[in-house]
KOLMARMI-37393 format. One record per residue: residue in three letters; y, x, z of N, C-alpha, C in turn. Coordinates in Angstrom, 1 decimal, m for minus. Layout:
('Ala'; (Y; X; Z); (Y; X; Z); (Y; X; Z))
...
//
This chain:
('Unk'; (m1.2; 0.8; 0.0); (0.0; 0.0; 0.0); (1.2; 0.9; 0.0))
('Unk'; (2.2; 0.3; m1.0); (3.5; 1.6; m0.5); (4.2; 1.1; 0.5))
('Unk'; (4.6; 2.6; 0.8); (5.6; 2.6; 1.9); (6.5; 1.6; 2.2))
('Unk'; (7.3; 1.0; 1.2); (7.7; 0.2; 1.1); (7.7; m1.1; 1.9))
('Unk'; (7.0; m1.3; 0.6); (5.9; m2.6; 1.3); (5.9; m3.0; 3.0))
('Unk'; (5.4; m1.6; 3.4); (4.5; m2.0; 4.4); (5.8; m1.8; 5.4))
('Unk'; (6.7; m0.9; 5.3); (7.8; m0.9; 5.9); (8.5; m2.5; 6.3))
('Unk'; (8.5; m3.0; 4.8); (9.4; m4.9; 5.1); (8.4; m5.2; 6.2))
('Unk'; (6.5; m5.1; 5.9); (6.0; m5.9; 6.5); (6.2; m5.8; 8.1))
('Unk'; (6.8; m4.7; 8.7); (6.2; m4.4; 9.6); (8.0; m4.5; 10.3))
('Unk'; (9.0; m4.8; 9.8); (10.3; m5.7; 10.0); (10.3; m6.7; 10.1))
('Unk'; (9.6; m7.2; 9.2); (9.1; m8.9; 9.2); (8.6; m9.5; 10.8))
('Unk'; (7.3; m8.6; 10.9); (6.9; m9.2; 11.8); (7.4; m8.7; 13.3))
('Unk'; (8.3; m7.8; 13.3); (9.0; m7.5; 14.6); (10.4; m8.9; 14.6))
('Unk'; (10.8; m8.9; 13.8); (11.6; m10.3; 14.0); (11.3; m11.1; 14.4))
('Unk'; (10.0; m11.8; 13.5); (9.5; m12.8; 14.4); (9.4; m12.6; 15.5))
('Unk'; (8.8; m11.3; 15.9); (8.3; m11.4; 17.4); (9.4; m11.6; 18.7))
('Unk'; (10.6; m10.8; 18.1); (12.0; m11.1; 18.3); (12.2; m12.4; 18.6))
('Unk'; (12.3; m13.3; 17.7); (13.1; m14.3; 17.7); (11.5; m15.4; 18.7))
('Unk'; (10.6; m14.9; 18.4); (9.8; m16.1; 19.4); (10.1; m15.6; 20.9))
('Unk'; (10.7; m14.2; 21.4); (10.9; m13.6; 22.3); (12.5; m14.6; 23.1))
('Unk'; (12.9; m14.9; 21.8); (14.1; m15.4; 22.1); (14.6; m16.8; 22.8))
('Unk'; (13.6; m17.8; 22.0); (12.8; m18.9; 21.8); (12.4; m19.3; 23.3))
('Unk'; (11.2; m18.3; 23.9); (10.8; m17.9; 25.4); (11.5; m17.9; 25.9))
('Unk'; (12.9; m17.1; 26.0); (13.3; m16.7; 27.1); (14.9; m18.4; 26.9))
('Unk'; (15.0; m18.6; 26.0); (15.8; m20.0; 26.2); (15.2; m21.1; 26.8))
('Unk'; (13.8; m21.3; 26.4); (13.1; m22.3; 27.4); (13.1; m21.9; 28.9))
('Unk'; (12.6; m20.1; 29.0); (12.6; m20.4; 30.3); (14.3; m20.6; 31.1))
('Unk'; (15.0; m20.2; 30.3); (16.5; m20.3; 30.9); (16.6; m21.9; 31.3))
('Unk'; (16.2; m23.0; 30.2); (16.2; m24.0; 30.2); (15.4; m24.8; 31.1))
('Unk'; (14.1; m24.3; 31.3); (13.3; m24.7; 33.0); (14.3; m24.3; 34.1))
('Unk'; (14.7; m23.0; 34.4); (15.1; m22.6; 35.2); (16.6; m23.6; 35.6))
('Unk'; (17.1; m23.6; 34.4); (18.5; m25.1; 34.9); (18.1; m26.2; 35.4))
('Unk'; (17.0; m26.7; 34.6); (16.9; m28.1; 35.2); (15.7; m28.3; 36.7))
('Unk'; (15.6; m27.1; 37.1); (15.0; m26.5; 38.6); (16.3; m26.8; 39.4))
('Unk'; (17.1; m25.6; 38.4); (18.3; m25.7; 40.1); (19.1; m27.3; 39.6))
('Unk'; (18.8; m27.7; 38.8); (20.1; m29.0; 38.9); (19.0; m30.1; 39.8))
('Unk'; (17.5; m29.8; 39.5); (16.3; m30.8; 40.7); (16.4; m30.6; 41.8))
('Unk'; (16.8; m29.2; 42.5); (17.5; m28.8; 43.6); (18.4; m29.2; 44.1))
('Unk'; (19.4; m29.2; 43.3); (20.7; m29.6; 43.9); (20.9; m31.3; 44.4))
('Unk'; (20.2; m31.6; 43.2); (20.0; m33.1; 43.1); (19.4; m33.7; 44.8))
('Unk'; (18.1; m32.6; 44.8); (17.4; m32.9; 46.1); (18.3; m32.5; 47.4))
('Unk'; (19.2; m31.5; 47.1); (20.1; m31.5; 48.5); (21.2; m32.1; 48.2))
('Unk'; (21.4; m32.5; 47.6); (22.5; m34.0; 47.6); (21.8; m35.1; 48.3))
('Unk'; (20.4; m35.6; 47.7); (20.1; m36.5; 48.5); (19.8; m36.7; 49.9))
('Unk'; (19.5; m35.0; 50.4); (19.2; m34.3; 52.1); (20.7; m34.9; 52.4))
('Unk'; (21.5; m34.1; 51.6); (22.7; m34.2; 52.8); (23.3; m35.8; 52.7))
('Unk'; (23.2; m36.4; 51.8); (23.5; m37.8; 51.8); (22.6; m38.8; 52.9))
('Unk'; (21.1; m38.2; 52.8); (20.4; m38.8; 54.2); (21.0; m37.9; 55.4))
('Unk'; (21.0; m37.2; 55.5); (22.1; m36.5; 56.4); (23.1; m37.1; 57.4))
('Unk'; (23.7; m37.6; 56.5); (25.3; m38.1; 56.1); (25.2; m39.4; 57.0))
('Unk'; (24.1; m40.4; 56.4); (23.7; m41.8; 56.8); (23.3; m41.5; 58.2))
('Unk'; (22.7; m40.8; 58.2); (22.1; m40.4; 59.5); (22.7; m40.3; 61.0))
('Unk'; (23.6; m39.3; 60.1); (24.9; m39.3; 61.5); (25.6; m40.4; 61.5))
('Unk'; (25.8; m41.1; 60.6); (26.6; m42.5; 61.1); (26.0; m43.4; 61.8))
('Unk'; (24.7; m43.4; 61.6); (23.7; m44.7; 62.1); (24.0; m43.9; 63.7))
('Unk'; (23.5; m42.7; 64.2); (24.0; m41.7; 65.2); (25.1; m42.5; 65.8))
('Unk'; (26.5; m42.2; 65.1); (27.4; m42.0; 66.0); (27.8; m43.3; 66.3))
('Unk'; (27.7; m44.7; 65.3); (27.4; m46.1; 65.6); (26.6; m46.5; 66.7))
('Unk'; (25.7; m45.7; 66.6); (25.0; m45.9; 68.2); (25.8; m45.2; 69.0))
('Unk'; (26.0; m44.3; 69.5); (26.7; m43.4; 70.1); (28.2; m44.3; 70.5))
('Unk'; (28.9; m45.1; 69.6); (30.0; m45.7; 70.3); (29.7; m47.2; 70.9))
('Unk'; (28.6; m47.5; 70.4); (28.0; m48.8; 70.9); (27.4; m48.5; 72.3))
('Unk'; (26.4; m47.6; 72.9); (26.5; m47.0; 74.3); (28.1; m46.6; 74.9))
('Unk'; (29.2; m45.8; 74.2); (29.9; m46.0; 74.9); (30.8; m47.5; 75.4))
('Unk'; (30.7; m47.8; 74.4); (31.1; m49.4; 74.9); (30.4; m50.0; 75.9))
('Unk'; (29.3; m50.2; 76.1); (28.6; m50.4; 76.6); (28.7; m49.4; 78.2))
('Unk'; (29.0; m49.1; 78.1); (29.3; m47.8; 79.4); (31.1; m48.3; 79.8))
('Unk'; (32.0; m48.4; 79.3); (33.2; m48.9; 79.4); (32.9; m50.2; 80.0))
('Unk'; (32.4; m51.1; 79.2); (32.0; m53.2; 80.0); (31.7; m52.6; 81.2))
('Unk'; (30.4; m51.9; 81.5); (29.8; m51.3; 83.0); (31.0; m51.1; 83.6))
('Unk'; (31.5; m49.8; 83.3); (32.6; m49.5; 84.1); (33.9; m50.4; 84.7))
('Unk'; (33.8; m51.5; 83.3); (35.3; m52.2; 83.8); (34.5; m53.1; 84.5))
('Unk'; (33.4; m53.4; 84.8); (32.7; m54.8; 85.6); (32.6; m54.4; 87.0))
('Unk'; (32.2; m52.8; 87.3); (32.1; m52.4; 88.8); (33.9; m52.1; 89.3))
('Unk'; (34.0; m52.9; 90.0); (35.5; m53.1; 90.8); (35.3; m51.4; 91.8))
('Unk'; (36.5; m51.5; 91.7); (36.9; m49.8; 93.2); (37.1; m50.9; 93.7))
('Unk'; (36.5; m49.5; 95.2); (36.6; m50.5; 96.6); (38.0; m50.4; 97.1))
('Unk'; (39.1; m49.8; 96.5); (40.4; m50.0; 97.0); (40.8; m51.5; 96.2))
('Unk'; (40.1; m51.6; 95.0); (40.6; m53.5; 94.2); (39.8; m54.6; 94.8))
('Unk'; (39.2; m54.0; 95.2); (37.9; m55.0; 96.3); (38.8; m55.8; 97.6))
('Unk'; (39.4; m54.7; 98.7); (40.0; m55.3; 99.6); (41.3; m55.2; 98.9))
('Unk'; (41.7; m55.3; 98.2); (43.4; m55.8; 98.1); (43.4; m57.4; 97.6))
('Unk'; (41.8; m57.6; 96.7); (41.6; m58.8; 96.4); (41.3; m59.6; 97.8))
('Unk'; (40.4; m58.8; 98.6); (40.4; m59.4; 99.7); (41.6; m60.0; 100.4))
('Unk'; (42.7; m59.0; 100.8); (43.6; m59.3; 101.4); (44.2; m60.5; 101.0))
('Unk'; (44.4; m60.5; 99.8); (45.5; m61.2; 99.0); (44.8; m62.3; 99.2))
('Unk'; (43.3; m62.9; 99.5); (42.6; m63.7; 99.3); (43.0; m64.7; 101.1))
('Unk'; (43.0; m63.9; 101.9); (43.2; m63.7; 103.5); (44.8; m64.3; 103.2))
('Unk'; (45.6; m63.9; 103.0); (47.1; m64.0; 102.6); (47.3; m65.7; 102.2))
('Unk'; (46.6; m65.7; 101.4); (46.6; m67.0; 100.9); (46.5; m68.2; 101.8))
('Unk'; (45.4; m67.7; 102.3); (44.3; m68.4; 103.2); (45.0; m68.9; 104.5))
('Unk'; (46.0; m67.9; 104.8); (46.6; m68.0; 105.9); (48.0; m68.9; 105.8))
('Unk'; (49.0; m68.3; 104.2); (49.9; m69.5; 104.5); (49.6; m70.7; 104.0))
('Unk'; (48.5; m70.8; 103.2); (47.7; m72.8; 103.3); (47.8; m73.0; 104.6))
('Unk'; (47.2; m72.6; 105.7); (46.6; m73.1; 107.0); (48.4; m73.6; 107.5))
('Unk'; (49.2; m72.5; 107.4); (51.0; m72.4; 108.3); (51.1; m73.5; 107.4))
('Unk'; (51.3; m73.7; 106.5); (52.0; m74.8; 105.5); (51.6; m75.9; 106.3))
('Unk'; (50.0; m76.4; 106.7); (49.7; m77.4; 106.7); (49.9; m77.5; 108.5))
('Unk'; (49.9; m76.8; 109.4); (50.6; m76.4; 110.7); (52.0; m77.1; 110.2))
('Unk'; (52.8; m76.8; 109.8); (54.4; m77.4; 109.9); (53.9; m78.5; 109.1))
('Unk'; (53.3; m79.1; 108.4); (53.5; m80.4; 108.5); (53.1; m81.3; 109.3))
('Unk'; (52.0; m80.7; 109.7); (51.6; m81.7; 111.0); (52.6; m81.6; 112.1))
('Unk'; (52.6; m80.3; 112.7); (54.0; m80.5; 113.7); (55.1; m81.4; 113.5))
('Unk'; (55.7; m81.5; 112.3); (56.9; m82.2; 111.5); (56.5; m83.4; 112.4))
('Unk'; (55.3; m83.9; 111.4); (54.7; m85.7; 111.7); (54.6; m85.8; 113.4))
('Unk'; (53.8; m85.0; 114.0); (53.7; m84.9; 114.9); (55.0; m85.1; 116.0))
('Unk'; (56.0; m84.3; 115.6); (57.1; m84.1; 116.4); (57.8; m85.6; 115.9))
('Unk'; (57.9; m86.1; 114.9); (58.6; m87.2; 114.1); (57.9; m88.5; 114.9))
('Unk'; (56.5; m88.1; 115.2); (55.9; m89.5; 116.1); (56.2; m89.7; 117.5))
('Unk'; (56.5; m88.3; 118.0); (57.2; m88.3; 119.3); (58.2; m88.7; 119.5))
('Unk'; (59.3; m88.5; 118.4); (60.5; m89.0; 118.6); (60.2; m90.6; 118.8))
('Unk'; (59.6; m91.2; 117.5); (60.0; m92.6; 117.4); (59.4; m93.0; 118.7))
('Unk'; (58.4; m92.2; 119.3); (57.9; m93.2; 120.6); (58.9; m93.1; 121.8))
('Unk'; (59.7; m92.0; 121.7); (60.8; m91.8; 123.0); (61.6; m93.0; 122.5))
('Unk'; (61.9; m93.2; 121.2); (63.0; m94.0; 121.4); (62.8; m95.2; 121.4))
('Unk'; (61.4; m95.3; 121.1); (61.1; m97.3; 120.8); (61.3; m97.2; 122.9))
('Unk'; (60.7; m96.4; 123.2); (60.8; m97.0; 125.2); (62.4; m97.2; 125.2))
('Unk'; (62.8; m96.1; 124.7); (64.2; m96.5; 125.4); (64.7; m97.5; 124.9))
('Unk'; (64.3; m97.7; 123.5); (65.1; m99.2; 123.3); (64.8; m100.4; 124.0))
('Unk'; (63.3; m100.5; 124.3); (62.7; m101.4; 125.1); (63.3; m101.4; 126.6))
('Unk'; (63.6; m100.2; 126.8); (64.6; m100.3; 128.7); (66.1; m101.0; 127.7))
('Unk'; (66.9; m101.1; 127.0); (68.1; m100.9; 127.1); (67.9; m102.5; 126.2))
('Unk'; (67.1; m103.2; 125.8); (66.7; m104.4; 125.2); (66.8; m105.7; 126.5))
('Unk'; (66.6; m105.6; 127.7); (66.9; m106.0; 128.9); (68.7; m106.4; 129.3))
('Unk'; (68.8; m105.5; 129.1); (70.6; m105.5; 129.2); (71.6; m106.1; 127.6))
('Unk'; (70.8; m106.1; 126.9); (71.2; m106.9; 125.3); (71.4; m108.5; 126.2))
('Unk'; (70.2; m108.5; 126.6); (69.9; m110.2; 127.2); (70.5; m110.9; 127.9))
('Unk'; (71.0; m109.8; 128.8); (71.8; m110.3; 129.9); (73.5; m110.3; 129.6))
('Unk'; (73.7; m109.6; 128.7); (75.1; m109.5; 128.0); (75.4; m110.8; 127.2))
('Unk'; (74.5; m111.2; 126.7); (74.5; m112.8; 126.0); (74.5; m113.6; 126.5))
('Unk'; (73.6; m113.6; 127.8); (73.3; m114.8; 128.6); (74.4; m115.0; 129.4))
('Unk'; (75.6; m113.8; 129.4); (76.6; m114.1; 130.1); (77.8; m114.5; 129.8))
('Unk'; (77.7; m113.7; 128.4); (79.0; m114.1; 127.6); (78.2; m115.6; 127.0))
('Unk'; (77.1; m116.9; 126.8); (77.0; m117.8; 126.2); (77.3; m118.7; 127.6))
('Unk'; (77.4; m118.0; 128.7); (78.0; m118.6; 129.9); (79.1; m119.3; 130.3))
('Unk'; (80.2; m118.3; 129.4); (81.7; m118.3; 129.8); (81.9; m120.2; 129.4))
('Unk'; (83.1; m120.3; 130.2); (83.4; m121.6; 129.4); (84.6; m121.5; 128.5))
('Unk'; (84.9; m122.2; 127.3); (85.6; m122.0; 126.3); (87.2; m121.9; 126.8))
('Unk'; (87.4; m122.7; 127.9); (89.1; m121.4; 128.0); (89.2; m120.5; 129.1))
('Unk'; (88.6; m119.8; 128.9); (88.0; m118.8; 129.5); (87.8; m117.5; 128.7))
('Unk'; (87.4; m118.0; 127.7); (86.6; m116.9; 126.5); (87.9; m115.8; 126.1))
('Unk'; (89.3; m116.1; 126.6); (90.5; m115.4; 125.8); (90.6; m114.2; 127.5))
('Unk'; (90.5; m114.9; 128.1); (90.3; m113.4; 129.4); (90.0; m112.1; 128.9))
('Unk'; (91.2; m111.4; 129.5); (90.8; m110.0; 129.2); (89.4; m109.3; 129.9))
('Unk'; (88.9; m109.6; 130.7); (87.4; m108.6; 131.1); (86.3; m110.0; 130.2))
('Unk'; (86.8; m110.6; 130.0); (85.1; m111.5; 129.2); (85.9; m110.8; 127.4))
('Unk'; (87.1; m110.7; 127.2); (87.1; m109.7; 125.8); (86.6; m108.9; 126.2))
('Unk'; (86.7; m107.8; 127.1); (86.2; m106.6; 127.1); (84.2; m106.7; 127.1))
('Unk'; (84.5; m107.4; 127.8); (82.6; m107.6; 127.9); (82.0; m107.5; 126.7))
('Unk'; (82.6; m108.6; 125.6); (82.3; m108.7; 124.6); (82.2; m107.3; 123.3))
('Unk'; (83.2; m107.0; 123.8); (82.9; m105.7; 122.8); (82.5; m104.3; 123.0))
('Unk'; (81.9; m104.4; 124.1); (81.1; m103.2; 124.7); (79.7; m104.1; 124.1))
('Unk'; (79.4; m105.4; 124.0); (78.1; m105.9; 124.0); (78.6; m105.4; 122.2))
('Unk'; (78.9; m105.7; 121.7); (79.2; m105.3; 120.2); (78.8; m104.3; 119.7))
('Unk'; (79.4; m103.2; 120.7); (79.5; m101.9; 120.4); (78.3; m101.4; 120.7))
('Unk'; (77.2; m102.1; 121.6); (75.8; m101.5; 121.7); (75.0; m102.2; 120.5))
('Unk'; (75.0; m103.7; 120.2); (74.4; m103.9; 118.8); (74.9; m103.2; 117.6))
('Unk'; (75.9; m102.2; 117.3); (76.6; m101.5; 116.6); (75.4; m100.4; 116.2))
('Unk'; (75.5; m99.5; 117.7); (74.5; m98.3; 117.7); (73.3; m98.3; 118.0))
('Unk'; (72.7; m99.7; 118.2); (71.6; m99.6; 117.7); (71.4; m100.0; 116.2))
('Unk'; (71.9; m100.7; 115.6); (71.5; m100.8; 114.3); (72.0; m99.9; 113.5))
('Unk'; (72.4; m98.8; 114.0); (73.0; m97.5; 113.2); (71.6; m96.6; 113.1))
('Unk'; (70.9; m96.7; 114.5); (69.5; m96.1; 115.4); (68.7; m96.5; 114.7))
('Unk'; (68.6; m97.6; 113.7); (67.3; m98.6; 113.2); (67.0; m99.5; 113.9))
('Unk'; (67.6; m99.8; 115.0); (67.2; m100.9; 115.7); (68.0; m102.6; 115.2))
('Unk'; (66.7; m103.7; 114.6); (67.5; m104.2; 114.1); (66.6; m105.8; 114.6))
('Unk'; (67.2; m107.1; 114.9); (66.8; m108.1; 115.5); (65.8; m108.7; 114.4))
('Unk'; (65.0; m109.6; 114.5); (63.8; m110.4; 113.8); (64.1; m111.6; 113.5))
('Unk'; (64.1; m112.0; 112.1); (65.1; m113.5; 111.5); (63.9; m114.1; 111.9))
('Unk'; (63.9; m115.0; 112.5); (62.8; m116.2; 112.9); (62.6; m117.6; 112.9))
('Unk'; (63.9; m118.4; 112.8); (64.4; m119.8; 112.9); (64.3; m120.1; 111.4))
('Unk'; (63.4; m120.9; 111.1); (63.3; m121.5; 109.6); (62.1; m121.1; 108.6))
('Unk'; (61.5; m119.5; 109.4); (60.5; m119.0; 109.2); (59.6; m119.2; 109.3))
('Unk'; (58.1; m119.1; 108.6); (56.8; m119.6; 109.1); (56.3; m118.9; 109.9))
('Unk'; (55.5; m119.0; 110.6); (55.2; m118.2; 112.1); (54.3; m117.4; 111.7))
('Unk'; (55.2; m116.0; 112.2); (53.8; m114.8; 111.6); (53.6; m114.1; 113.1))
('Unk'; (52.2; m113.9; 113.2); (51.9; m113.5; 114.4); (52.3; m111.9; 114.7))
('Unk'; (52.2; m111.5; 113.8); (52.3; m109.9; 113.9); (54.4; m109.8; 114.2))
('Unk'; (55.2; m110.7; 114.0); (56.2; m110.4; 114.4); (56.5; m111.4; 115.8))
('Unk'; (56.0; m112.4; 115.6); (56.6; m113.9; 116.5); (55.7; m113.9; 117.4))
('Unk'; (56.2; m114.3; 118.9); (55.2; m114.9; 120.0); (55.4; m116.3; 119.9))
('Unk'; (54.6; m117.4; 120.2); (54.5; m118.7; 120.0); (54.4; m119.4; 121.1))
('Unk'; (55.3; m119.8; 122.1); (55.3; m119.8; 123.5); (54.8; m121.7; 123.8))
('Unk'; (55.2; m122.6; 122.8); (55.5; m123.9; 123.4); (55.2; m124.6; 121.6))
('Unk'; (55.1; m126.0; 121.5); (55.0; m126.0; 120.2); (55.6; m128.0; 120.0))
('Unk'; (57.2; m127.9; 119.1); (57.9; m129.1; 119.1); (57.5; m130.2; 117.7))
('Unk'; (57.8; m131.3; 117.8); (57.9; m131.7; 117.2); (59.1; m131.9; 116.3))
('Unk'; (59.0; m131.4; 115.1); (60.1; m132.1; 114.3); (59.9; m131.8; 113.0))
('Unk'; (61.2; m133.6; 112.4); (60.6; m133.8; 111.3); (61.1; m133.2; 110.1))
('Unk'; (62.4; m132.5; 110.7); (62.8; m131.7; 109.1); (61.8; m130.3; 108.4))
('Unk'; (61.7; m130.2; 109.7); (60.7; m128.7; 109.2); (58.9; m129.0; 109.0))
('Unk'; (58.2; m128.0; 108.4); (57.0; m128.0; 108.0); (56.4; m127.6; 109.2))
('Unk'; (55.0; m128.2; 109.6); (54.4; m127.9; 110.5); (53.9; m125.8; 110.4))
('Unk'; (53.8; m125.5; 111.3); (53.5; m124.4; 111.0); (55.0; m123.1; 111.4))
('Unk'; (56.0; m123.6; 111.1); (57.8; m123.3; 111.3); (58.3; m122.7; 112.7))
('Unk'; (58.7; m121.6; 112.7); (60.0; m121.7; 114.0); (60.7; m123.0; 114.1))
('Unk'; (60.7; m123.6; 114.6); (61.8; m124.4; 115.4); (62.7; m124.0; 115.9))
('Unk'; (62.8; m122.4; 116.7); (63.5; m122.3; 118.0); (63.2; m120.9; 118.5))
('Unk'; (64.3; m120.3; 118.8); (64.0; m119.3; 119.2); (64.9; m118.8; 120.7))
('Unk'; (63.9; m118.7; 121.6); (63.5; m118.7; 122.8); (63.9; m117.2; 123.6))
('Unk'; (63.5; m116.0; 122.9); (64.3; m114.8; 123.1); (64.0; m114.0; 121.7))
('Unk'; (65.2; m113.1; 121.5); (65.2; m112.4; 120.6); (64.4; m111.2; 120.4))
('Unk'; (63.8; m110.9; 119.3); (62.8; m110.1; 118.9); (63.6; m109.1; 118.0))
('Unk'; (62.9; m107.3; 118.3); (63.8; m106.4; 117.7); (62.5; m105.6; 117.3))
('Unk'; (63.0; m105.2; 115.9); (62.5; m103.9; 115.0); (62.8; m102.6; 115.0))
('Unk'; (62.2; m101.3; 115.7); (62.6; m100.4; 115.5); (62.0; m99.6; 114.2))
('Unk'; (63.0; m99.3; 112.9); (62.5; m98.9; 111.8); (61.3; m100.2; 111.2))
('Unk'; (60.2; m99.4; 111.5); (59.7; m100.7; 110.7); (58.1; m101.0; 111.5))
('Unk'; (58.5; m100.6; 113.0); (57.6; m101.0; 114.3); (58.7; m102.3; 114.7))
('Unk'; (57.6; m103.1; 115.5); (58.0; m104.1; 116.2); (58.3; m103.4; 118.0))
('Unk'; (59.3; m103.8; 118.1); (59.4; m103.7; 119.5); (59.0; m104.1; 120.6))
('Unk'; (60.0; m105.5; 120.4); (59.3; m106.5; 121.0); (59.0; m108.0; 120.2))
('Unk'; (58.3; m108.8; 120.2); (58.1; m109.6; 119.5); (59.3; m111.0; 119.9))
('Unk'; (59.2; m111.8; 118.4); (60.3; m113.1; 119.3); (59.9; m113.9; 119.5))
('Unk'; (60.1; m114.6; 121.0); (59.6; m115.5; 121.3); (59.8; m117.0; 121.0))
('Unk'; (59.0; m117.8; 120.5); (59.4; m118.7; 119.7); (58.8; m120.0; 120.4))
('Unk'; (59.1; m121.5; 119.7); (58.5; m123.0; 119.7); (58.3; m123.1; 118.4))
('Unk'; (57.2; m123.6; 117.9); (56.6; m123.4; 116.8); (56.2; m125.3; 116.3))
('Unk'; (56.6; m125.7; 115.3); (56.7; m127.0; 114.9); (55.1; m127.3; 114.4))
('Unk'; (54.6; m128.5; 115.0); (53.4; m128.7; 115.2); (52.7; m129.3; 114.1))
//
């Protein structure tokens, strides 16, 4: 074979061997990328479970703290303990005074009216006898200076007691109620309704809105 010849042949087939050398080493470049991009891919998806991981973590982690804060704000300090106490004590005490002065009030308010219903009842005596004296006088008589004077001292005590509350019982014409009227005697007559004052016998007084003394009456039959 000439030199020739065998020279192309033996360029020929170094090329090829060349270019399938070439061929090789592009595939393997070409495995080797899509290795590291299967890698990458796979620690993308590590660190992405990663990622989730810590959150699911730290969502727990503030849900125990919450849960640790409720605890905390639910257990009271023993210094908020007795201030609630106190304050509870405090209360407790001016309810009780409040209701202390009102009773005292009523209490003292019932004492008065009983001092004074007696006294009216002593000084109710001398009303009677002031009338019975002055309805005594005879009519020229009645212009005398001590039977004037009598008269307006008797005045002047029906005055202050009805200033006091003390005030007499309308009874003449009235139907007879027992809780104000005594019923001593019982008349006949025809203008009025059976059952009626007729007549009144001694006068009867109201202090406020107690009876003092009752009026004594004749009561139409």
């Amino acid at each position: 074979m000439p030199e020739d010849i065998k020279k192309e042949t033996i360029d020929n087939e170094t090329a090829e061997n060349k270019a399938e050398e070439i061929e090789i080493e592009g595939a393997d470049e070409e495995s080797t990328q899509a290795a590291e991009e299967a890698k990458d891919t796979d620690m993308n998806e590590t660190e992405s479970d990663d990622d989730a991981s810590a959150d699911v973590d730290a969502k727990a982690d503030e849900k125990s703290d919450e849960k640790k804060g409720l605890f905390k704000k639910k257990k009271k300090d023993k210094k908020d303990e007795q201030i609630e106490e106190l304050n509870d004590r405090l209360k407790r005490q001016m309810a009780e005074f409040e209701n202390f002065r009102k009773r005292s009030e009523k209490e003292k308010s019932q004492m008065f009216d009983m001092g004074a219903k007696t006294i009216v009842e002593k000084i109710l005596p001398v009303i009677d006898n002031f009338e019975r004296g002055l309805a005594a006088v005879p009519d020229d008589k009645k212009d005398d200076p001590f039977i004037t004077g009598m008269d307006k001292v008797y005045k002047q005590m029906l005055t202050e007691l009805d200033a006091a509350g003390v005030k007499p019982i309308e009874c003449v014409g009235q139907e007879f109620d027992p809780d104000f009227h005594n019923a001593v005697m019982q008349v006949e007559n025809d203008e009025l309704e059976s059952g009626t004052v007729a007549q009144e016998l001694q006068k009867g007084y109201m202090y406020k809105d107690s009876v003092v003394r009752h009026s004594m009456v004749s009561v139409v039959q």
